[in-house]
C-alpha positions as CSV (number, residue, x, y, z in Angstrom):
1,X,186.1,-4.2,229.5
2,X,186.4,-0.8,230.3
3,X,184.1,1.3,232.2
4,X,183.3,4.6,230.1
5,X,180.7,7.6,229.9
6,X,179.3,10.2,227.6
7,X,182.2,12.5,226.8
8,X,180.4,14.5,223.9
9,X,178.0,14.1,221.1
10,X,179.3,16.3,218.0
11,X,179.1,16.8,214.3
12,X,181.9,15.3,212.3
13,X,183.3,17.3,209.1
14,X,180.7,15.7,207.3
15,X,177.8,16.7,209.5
16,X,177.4,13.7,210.8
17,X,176.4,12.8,214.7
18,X,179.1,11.3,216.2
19,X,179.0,9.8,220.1
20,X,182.2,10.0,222.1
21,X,182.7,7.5,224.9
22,X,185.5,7.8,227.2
23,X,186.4,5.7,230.4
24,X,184.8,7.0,233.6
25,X,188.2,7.6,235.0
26,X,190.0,9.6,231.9
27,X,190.7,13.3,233.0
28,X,190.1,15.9,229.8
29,X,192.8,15.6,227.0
30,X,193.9,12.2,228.6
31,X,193.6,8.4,227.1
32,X,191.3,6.9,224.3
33,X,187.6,8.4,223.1
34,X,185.6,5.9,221.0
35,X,183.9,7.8,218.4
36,X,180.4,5.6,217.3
37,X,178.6,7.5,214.4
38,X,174.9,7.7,214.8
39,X,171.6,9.3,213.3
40,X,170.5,12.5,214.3
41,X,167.3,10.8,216.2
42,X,169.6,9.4,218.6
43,X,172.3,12.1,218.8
44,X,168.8,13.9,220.2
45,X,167.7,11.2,222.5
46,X,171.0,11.1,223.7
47,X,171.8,14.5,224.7
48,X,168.1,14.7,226.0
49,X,169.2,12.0,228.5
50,X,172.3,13.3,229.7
51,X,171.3,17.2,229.7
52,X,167.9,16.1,231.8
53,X,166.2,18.2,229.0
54,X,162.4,17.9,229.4
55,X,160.6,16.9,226.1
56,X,157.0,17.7,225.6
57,X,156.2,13.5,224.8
58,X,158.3,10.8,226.0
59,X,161.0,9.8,222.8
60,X,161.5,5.9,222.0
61,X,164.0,5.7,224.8
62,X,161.9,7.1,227.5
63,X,159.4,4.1,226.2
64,X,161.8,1.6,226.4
65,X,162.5,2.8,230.0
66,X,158.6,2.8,230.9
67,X,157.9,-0.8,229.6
68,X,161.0,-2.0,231.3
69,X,160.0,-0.6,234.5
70,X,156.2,-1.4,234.3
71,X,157.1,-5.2,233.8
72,X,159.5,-4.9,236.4
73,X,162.6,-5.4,234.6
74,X,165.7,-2.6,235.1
75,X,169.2,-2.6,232.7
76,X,172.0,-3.7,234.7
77,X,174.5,-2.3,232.3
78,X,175.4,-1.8,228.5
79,X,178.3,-3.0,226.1
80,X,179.5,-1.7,223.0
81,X,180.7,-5.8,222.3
82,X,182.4,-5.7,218.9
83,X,183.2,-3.8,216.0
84,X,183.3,-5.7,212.8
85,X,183.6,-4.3,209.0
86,X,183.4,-1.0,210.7
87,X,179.9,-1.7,212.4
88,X,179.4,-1.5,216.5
89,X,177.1,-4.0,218.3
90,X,175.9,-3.9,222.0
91,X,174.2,-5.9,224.5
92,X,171.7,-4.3,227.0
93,X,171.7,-6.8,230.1
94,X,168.3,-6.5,231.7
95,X,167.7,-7.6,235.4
96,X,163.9,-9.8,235.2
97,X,161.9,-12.1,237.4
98,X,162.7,-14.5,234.6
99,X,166.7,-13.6,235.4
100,X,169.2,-12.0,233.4
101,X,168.9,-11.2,229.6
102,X,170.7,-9.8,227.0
103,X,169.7,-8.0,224.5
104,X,171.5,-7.5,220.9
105,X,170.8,-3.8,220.4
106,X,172.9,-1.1,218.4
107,X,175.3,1.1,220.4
108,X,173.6,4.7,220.1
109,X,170.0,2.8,221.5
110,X,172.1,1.0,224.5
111,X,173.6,4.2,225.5
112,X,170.3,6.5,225.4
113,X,168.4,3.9,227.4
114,X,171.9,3.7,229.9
115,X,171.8,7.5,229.9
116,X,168.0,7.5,231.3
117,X,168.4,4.6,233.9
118,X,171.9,5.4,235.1
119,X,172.9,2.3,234.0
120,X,177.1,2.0,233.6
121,X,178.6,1.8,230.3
122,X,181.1,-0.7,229.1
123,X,183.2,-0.9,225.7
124,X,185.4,-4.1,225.1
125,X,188.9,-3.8,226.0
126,X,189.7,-4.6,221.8
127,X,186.9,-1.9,220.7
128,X,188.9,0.2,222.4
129,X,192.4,-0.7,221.7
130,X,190.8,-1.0,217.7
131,X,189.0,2.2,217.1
132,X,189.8,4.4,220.2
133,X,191.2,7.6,219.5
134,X,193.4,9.9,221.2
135,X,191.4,12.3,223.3
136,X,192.8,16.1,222.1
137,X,190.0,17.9,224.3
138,X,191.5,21.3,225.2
139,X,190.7,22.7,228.4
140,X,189.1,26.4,228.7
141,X,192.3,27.9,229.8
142,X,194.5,26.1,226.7
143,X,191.6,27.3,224.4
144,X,191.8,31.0,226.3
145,X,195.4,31.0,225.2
146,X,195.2,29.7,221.8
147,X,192.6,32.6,221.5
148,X,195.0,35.1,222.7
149,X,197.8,33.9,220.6
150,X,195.8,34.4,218.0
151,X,194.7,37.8,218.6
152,X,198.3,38.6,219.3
153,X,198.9,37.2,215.6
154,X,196.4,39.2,213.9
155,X,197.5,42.7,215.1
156,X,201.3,42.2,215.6
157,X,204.0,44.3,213.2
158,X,206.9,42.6,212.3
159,X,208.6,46.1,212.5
160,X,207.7,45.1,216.3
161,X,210.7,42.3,216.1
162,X,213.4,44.5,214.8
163,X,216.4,45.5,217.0
């Protein structure tokens, strides 16, 4: 298993949500992102959690927390498990006075309850090795220069390159 973290949550070229997990670790531009496709809903809940973004009436995710935490339960930690016939399943480990459960959930609701309770974020080691993807994030600098270049493009005379 691999420790990861919410990288991003972005629109593919479709306009569809997609969630990117990367391990904790992983500098910008470095190693794998997972990308897991999910519905707008959750792409909301999600970026809700992690921004801290007040919302006016708690979403599902903020009720799961608040039943967990008025029966006394807590999550100990998340896993993106398995992906099979390009589907994701997760577990949601819960800490009770009855011990520890695990709970079959889908990826998107593990990670917006983790993102609310601080709980760490796992992906299998062959999730990752299967449908990880290069990470290509550019920093602000690279993406300063690329802008440049660009401008430099647009307004440059080839009459400029002739000796």
């Amino acid at each position: 298993m691999v420790q990861v973290r919410v990288a991003a949550v972005a629109l593919d070229e479709t306009r569809q949500h997609v969630l990117l997990v990367k391990p904790v670790d992983a500098l910008p531009g470095e190693g794998k992102v997972l990308p897991v496709w999910i519905g707008t809903m959750e792409a909301t809940s999600i970026l809700v959690a992690v921004q801290g973004a007040p919302v006016p009436r708690p979403l599902a995710h903020d009720l799961m927390r608040s039943l967990l935490e008025s029966v006394g339960a807590s999550v100990e930690r998340i896993e993106i498990t398995r992906l099979e016939e390009g589907t994701y399943y997760a577990e949601i480990t819960l800490a009770t006075a009855a011990g520890t459960r695990v709970i079959d959930a889908r990826p998107s609701d593990a990670v917006a309850l983790a993102s609310r309770v601080g709980a760490p974020m796992w992906v299998a080691d062959e999730v990752m090795e299967e449908a990880g993807v290069p990470d290509i994030t550019v920093d602000e600098d690279e993406e300063q220069r690329v802008d440049e270049f660009k401008h430099f493009l647009d307004d440059v005379d080839p009459e400029d390159f002739r000796g």
